[in-house]
N, CA, C and O of each residue as an XYZ file, in Angstrom:
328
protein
N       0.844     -1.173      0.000
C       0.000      0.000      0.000
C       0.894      1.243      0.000
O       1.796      1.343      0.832
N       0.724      1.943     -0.676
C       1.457      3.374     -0.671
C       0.916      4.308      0.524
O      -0.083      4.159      1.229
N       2.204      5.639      0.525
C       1.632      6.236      1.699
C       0.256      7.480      1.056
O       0.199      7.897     -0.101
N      -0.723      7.845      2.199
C      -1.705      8.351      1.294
C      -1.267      9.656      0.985
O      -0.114      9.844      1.371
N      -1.922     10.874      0.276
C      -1.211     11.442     -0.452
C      -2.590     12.720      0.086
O      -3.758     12.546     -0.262
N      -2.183     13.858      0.897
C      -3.392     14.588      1.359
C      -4.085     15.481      0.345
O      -3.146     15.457     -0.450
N      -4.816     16.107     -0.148
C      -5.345     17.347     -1.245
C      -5.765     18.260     -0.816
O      -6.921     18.447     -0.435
N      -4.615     19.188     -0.810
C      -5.860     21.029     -0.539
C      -7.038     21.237     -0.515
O      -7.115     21.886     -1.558
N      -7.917     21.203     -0.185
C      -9.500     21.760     -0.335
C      -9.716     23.126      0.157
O      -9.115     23.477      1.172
N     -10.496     23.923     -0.439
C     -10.514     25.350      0.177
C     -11.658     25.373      1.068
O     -12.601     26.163      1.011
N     -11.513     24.590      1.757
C     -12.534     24.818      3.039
C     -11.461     23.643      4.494
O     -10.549     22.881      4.176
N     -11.863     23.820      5.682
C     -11.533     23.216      6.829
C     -11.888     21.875      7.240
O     -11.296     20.906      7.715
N     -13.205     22.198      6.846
C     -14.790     21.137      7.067
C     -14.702     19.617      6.684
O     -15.237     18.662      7.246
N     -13.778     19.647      5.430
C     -13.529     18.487      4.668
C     -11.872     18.132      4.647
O     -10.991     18.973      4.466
N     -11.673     16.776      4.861
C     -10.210     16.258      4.438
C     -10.448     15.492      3.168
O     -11.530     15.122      2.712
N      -9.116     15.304      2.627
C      -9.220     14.837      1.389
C      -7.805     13.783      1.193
O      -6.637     14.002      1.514
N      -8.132     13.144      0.848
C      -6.339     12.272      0.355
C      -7.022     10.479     -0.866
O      -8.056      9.812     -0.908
N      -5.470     10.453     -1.708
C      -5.818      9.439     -2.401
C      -4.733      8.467     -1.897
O      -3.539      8.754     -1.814
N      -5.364      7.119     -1.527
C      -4.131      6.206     -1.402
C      -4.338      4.865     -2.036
O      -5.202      4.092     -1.620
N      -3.473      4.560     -3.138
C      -3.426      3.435     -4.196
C      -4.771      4.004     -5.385
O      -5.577      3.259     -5.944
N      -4.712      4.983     -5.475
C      -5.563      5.194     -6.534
C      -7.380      5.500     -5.600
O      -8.330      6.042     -6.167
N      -7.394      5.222     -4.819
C      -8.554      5.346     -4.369
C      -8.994      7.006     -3.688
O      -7.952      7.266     -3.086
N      -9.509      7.673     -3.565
C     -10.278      8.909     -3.017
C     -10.849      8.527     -2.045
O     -11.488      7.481     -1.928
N     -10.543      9.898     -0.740
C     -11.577      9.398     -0.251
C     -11.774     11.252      0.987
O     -11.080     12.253      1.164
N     -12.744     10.881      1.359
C     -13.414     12.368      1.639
C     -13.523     12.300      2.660
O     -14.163     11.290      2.952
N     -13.161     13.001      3.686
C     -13.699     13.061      4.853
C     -14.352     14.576      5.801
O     -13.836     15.692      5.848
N     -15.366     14.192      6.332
C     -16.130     15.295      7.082
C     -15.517     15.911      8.277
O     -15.748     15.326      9.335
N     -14.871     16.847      8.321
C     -13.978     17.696      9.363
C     -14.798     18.517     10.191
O     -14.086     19.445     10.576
N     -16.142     18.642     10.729
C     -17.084     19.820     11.001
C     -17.208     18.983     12.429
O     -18.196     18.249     12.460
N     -16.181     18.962     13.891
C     -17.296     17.794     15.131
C     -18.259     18.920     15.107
O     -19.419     18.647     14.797
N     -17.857     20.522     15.476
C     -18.684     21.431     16.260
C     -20.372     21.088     15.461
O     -21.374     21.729     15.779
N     -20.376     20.284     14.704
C     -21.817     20.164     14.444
C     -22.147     18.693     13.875
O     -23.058     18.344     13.124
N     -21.115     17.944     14.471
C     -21.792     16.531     15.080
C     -21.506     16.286     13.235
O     -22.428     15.766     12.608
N     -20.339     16.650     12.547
C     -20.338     16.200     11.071
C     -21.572     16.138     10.361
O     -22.147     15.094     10.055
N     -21.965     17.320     10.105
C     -23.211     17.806      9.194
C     -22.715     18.088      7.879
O     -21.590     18.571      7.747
N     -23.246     17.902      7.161
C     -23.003     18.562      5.927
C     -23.553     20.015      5.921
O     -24.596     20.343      6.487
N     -22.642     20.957      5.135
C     -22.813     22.493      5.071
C     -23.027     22.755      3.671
O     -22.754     21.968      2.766
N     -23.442     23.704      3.563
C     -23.714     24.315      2.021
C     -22.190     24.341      2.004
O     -21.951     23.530      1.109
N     -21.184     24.717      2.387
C     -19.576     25.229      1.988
C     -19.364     23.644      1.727
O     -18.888     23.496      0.601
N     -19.546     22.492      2.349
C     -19.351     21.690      1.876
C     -19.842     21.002      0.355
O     -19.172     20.162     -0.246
N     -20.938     21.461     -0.037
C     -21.284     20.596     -0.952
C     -21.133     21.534     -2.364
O     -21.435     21.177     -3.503
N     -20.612     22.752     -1.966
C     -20.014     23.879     -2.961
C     -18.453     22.997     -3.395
O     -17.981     22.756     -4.506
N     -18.121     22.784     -2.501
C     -16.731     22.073     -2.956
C     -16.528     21.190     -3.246
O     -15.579     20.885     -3.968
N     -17.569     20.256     -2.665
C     -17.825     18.936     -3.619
C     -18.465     18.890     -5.465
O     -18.118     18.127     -6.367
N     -19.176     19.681     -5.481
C     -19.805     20.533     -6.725
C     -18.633     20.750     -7.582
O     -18.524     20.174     -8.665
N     -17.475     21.824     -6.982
C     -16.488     22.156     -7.591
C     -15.875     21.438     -8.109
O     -15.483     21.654     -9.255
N     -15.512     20.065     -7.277
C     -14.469     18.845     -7.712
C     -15.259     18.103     -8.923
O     -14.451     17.652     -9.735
N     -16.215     17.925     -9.167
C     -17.076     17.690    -10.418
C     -17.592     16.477     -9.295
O     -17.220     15.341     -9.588
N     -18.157     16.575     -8.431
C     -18.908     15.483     -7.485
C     -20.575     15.930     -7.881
O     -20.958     17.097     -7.950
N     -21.559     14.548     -8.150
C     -22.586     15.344     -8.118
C     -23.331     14.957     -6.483
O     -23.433     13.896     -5.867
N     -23.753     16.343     -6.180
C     -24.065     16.195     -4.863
C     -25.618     17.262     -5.043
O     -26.120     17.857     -5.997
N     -25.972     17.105     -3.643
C     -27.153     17.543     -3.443
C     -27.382     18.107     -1.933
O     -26.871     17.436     -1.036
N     -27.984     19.088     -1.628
C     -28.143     19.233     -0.105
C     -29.869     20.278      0.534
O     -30.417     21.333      0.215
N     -30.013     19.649      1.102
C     -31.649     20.137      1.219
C     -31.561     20.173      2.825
O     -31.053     19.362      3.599
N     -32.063     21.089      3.003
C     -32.094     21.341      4.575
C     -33.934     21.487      4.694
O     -34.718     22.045      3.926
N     -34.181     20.734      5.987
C     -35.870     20.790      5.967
C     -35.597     21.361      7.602
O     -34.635     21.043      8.302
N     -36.531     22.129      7.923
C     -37.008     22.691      9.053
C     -38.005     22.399      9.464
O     -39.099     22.407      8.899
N     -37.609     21.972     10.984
C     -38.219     20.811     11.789
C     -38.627     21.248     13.359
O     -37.547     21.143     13.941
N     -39.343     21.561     14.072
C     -39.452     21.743     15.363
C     -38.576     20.477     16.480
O     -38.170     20.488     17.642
N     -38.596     19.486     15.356
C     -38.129     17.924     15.949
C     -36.894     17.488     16.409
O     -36.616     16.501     17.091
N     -36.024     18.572     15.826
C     -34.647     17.907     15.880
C     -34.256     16.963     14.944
O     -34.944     16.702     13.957
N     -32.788     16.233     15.288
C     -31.943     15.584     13.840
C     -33.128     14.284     13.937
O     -33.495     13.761     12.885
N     -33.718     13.785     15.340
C     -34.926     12.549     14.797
C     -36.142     12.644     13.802
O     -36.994     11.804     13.514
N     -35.954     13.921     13.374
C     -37.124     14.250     12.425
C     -37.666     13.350     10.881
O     -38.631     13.516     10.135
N     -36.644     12.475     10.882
C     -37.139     12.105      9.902
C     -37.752     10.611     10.289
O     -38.038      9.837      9.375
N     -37.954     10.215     11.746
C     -38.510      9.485     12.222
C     -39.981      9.172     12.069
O     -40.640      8.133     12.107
N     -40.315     10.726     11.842
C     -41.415     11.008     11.927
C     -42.608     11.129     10.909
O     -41.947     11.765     10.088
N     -43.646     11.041     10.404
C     -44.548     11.411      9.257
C     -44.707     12.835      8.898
O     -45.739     13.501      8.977
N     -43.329     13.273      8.421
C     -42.994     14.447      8.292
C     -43.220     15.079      6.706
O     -42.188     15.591      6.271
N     -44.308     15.126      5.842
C     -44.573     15.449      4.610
C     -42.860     15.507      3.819
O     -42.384     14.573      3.174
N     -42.240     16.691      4.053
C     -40.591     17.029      3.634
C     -40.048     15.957      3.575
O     -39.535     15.764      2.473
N     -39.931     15.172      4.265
C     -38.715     14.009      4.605
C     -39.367     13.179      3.843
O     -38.446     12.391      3.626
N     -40.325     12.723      3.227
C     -40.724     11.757      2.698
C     -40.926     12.043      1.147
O     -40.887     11.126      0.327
N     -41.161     13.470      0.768
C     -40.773     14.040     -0.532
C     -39.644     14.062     -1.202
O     -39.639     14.055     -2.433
N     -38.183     14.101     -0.235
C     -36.893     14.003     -0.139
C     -36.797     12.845     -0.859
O     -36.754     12.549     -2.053
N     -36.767     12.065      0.559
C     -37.111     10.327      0.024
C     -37.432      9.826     -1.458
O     -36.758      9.063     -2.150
N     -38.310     10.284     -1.679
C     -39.215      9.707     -3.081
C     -38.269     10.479     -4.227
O     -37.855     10.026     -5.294
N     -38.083     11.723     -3.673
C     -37.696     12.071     -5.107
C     -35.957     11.879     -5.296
O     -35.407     12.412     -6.259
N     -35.294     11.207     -4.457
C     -33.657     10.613     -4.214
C     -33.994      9.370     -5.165
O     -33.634      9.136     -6.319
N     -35.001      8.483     -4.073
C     -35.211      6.891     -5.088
C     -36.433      6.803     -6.416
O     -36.855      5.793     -6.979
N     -36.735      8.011     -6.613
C     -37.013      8.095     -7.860
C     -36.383      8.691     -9.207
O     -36.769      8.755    -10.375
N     -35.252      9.092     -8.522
C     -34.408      9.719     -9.552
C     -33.472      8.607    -10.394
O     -32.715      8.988    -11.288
């Protein structure tokens, strides 16, 4: 195995390195329990990643999608219907 090889990213949030040919991404954000951020998925965007990010507002908290929550289930459908 070779040693891995790190990549600049212009953000904090995210680490980056390739080792033996492989990529791989990692989420740098604890102060928010590794969320994905809009700055994150701008830079994933950038790298030619196709990504997506939808934020739903919830009285519920992160269990919200536990719930029969109209949003979360529109999400849903339209991810595994794509």
């Amino acid at each position: 195995m070779s040693d891995p090889r790190e990549l600049a990213l212009p953000t904090d949030k995210m680490l980056a390195e390739v080792d033996d040919g492989v990529g791989w991404m990692i989420y740098n954000n604890p102060a928010r329990h590794n969320a994905q951020s809009l700055e994150m998925v701008r830079v994933l965007a950038a790298a030619g990643a196709s990504v997506e990010h939808r934020e739903i507002a919830s009285p519920y908290g992160h269990d919200s999608f536990l719930l029969p929550l109209p949003a979360y289930h529109e999400v849903v459908r339209d991810f595994l219907e794509a």
